[in-house]
N, C-alpha and C positions, 0 to 999 in steps of 0.2 A: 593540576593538569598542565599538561607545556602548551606552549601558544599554537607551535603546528606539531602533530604529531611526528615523528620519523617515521622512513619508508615508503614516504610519497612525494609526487613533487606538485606542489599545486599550482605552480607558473602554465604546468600540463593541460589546463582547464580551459575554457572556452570564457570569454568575456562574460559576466557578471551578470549581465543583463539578463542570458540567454537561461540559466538554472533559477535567476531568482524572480524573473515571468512565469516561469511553470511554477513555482512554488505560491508566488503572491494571489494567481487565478485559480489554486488550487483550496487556499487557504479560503478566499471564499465560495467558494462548491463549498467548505464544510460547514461555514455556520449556515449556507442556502440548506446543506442536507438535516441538519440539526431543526432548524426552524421549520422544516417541511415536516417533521417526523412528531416534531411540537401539534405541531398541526393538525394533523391527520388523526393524534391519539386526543385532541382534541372534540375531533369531528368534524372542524371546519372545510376536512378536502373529502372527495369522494375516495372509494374503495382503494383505487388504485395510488395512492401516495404512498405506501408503504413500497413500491415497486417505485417510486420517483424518490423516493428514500436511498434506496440500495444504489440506485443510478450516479445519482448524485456523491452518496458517500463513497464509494467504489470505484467506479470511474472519475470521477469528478474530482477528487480529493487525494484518493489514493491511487491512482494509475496517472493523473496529472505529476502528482509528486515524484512518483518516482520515474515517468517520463522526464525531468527535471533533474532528478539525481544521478541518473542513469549516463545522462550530456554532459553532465559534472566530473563523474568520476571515474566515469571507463576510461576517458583521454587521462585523467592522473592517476590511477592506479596500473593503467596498463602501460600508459607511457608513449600512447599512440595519441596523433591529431585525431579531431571528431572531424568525420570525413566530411559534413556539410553542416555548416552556421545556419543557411538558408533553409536547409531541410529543416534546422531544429525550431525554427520560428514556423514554417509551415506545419509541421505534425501540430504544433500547439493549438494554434486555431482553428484549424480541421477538430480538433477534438473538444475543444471548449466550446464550439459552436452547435458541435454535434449534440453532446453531451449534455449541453442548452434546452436545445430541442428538444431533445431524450424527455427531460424533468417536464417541463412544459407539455408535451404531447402527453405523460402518465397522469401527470397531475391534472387536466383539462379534461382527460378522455376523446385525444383527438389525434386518430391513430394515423390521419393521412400526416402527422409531423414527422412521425418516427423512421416511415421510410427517406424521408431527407436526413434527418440526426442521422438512422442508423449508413446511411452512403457515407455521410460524413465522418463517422466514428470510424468506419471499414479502412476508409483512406486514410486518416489523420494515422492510425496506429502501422497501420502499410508505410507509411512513411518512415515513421520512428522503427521499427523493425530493421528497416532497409539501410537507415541512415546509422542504427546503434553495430548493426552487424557489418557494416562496411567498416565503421572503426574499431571494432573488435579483432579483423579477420587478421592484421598486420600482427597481434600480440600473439607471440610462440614463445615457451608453452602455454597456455589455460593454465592459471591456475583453478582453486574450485570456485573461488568467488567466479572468474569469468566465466567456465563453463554451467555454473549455473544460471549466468544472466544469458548465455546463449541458448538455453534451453527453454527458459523465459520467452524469449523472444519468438520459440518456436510455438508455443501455447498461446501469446498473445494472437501470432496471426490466426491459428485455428477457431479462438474463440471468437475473435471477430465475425468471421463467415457464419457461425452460427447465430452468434446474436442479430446479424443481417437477417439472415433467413427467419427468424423469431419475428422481429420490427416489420419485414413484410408483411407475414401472415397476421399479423395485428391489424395491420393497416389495410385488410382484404386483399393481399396481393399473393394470393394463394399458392406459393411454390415450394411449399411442404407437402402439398397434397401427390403430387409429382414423385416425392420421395418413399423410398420403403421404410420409412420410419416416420414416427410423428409428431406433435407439436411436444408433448408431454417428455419423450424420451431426449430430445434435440435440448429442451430448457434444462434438465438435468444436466445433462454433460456438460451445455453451454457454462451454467453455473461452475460445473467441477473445475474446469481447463482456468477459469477468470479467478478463483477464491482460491482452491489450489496447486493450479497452476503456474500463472502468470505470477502473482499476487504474491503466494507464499514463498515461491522458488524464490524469485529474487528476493526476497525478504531472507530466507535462510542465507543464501552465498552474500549477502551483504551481511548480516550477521557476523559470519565469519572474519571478517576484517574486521567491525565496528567493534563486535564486544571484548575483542584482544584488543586491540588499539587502544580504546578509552579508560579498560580497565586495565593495561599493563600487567596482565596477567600473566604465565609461562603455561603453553601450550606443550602437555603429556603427552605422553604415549597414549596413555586412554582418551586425549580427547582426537588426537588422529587417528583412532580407530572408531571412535564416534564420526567424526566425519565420512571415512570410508561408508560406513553403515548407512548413512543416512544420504551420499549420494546413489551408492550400489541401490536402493530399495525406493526412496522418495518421487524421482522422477520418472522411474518407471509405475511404478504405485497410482500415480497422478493420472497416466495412460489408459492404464487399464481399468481404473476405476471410472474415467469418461468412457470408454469404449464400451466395458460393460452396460453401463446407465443406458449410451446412446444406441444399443441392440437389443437390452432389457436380456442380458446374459447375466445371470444371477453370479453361476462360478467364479467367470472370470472378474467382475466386480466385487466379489469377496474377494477373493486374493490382491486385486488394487489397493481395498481399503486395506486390507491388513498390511502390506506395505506403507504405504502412506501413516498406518500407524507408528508402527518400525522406525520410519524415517524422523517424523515427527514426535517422536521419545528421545531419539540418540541426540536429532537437530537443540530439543529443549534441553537436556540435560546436560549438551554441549554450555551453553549460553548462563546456565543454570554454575556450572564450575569457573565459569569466567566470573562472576556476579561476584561470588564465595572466596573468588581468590584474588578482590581487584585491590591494586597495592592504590588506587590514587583516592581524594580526599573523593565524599558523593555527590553528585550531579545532579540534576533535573531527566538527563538522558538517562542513567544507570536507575534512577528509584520507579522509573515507566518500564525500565527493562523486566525490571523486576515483579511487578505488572502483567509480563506477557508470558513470565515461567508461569504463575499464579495460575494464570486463563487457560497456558498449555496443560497443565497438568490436570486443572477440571473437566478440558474437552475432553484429554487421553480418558479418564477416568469413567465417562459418560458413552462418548463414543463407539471406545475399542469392542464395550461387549454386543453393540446397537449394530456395528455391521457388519461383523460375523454375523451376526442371524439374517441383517436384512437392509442389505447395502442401497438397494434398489428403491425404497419406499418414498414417498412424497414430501415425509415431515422427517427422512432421514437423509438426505441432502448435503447438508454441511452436520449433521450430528444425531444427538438426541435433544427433546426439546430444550431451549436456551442457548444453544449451541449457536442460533444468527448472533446474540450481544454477544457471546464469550468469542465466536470469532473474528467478528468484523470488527465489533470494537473493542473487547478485550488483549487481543492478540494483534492484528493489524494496524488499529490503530492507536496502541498505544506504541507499538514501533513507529510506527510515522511522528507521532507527539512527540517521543523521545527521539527521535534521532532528529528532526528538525530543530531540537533546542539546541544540536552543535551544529546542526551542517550550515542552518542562516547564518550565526555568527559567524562561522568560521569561514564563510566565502565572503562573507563583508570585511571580516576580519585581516585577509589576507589582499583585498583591493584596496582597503585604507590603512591601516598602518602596518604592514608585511617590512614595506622601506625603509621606516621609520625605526626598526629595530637595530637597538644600539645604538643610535645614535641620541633619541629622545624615550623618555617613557613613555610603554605605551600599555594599553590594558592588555586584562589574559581576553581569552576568548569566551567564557564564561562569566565577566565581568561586564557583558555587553546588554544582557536583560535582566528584568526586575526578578531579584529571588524571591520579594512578596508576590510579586502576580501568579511567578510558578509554583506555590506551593499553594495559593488558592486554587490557580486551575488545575492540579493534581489534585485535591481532595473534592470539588465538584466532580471532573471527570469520575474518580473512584467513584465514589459516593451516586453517581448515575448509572453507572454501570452497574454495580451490584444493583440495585434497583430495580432495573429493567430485567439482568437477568434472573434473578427473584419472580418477578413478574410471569415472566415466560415462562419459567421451569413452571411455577403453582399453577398458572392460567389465571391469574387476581384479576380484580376490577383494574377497568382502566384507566383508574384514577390514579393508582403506583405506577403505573406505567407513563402516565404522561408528568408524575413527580420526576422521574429517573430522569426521562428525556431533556426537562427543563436544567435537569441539573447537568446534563451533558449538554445543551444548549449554552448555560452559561459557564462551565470550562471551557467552551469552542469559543469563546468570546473573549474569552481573558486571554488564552494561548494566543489567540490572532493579534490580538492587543499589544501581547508582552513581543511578538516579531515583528509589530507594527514599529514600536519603539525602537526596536532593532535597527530598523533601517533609518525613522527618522532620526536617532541622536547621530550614528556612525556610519551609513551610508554616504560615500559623495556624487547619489544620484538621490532625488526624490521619489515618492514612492509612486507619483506619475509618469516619472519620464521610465522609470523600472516597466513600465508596464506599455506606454505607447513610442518611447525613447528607441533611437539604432543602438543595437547590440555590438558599440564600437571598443569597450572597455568592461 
């Protein structure tokens, strides 16, 4: 693999600090989320840790991160400045803080926290919204990577409002009752807009770039017509299948899902032809990619027939049973795992020895973490996830289920590990000042 890929400029990027603070406080939200989920199937937390679970992994881990990536790569792929440094340190801790509280108010059962998290989660993501689409708005044309993170952007802010109005009414601050809908319909939708929404959109339009870039693969005709498919049908799909939830209009959330399915067939099979055709040696990023075809095609498989009949249902949400591991962590986050095994290196990669090329040797980019650590924590992760979702699908004792989780407890521990080492051997900032340090470099 080359040290920087072509077709970007990464000089384009915001000082160092500002993507690898999102990512370092992100990385721990997920072994907090991992250990909280230990926990729970334990029995050491009350009822609700399985909701400080989702928080944590979700927001915490995976909306941090790609708050993080999002400040990273819109200014070097679009080729536009991030319209505010300062904003992007602000959204971080509005949301780490919020998001704090979040966990702690689920986990405690102590709901007057949540409407402080949830103020704070409203703003921090208003920020980054405001901040991501100011520096987008210079780049003409969109390509689809950007218009799908612009559309992203438009889900983040609505699921926000609703996850507010959720954190209230928890908290007795009754202003659902006010509304002609109710708690039940609001959390559906809330879920739909944040999982696939916010979450997947930009996950697919970043796909788009990642899995040709790393895989130097030649984009067909068929996979541009995959594309078209799957923006014409996905974020419309997205819409209507929260609208529906949030009216409890059965039709028109059938036709969402079935879009949404549509999209997320052409999106995986996209991703699926880059894998199959990738010319460079394999990765730690690409064997996770690979990973998230696996989990697509199980959800497709489960799913497709689950919301045609009955999009609307309680336990039909994100799927059919099993469908929480296959999405959150089969497909989500194993894109976050793999794609953070290039993007750390590669923004460290680029602050310390970028210079230094040609004139002194220097390593690839992939030569920056342990290949033992990431194929241990690639077969813990696997090996947890099947597990769990095993577990779910049969309804087993929760003894397989708190096996899974420890073994996804401890891949989250090795992964954070093997980027720990990342920055202590090649970083020329420590991994304190990365986190309380000025964003001057």
């Amino acid at each position: 693999m080359a040290a920087i890929p072509g077709g970007i400029d990464p000089d384009a990027g915001p000082p160092m600090m500002i993507p690898l603070r999102h990512f370092l406080l992100a990385l721990a939200f997920l072994v907090a989320a991992f250990s909280v989920a230990v926990a729970d199937a334990a029995g050491l937390i009350v009822d609700l840790g399985s909701i400080g679970f989702i928080h944590l992994f979700l927001v915490g881990w995976v909306c941090v991160t790609i708050m993080g990536a999002m400040t990273q790569f819109v200014p070097v792929w679009s080729g536009t400045p991030l319209h505010s440094q300062r904003l992007a340190g602000a959204q971080l801790w509005l949301v780490v803080v919020g998001v704090s509280l979040y966990g702690i108010a689920w986990i405690g059962q102590w709901g007057w926290l949540l409407a402080m998290g949830g103020s704070l989660l409203l703003f921090g993501f208003w920020v980054f919204v405001y901040n991501i689409a100011r520096s987008l708005l210079p780049a003409r044309p969109w390509d689809i990577t950007e218009r799908h993170f612009a559309i992203a952007l438009g889900y983040f802010f609505l699921l926000t409002i609703l996850g507010f109005l959720l954190a209230l009414t928890v908290a007795e601050i009754n202003v659902i009752g006010e509304l002609p809908v109710g708690y039940g319909p609001i959390r559906s939708a809330h879920l739909t807009l944040a999982v696939f929404g916010a979450i997947l959109t930009t996950i697919y339009g970043a796909l788009y770039q990642l899995s040709t870039m790393f895989t130097q693969s030649e984009v067909t005709r068929i996979d541009t017509i995959l594309q078209h498919v799957e923006e014409g049908t996905y974020p419309i799909g997205v819409f209507l299948l929260a609208i529906g939830r949030l009216l409890d209009a059965w039709a028109v959330a059938m036709i969402g899902g079935v879009l949404v399915i549509v999209g997320t067939l052409a999106a995986g099979t996209f991703l699926a032809r880059r894998l199959i055709g990738a010319r460079v040696a394999w990765t730690p990023m690409l064997s996770r990619y690979v990973v998230v075809v696996l989990a697509l095609g199980i959800w497709l498989l489960g799913t497709a027939p689950a919301w045609a009949v009955e999009p609307l249902g309680h336990t039909a949400r994100l799927g059919v049973p099993g469908s929480v591991s296959t999405v959150a962590i089969g497909v989500i986050g194993f894109v976050v795992f793999g794609t953070l095994y290039h993007v750390i290196p590669f923004i460290v990669w680029v602050h310390r020895y970028s210079d230094e090329l040609g004139l002194t040797e220097v390593p690839m980019i992939d030569d920056l973490y342990d290949d033992r650590i990431a194929r241990a924590d690639f077969i813990f992760l696997v090996a947890g996830t099947g597990t769990v979702m095993t577990a779910e699908v049969m309804a087993m004792e929760s003894i397989v289920t708190l096996a899974g989780l420890t073994g996804l407890l401890i891949g989250a521990v090795l992964f954070v590990a093997n980027m720990g080492l990342v920055l202590r051997r090649h970083s020329p900032h420590s991994v304190g000042s990365l986190v309380i340090g000025r964003p001057s470099t």
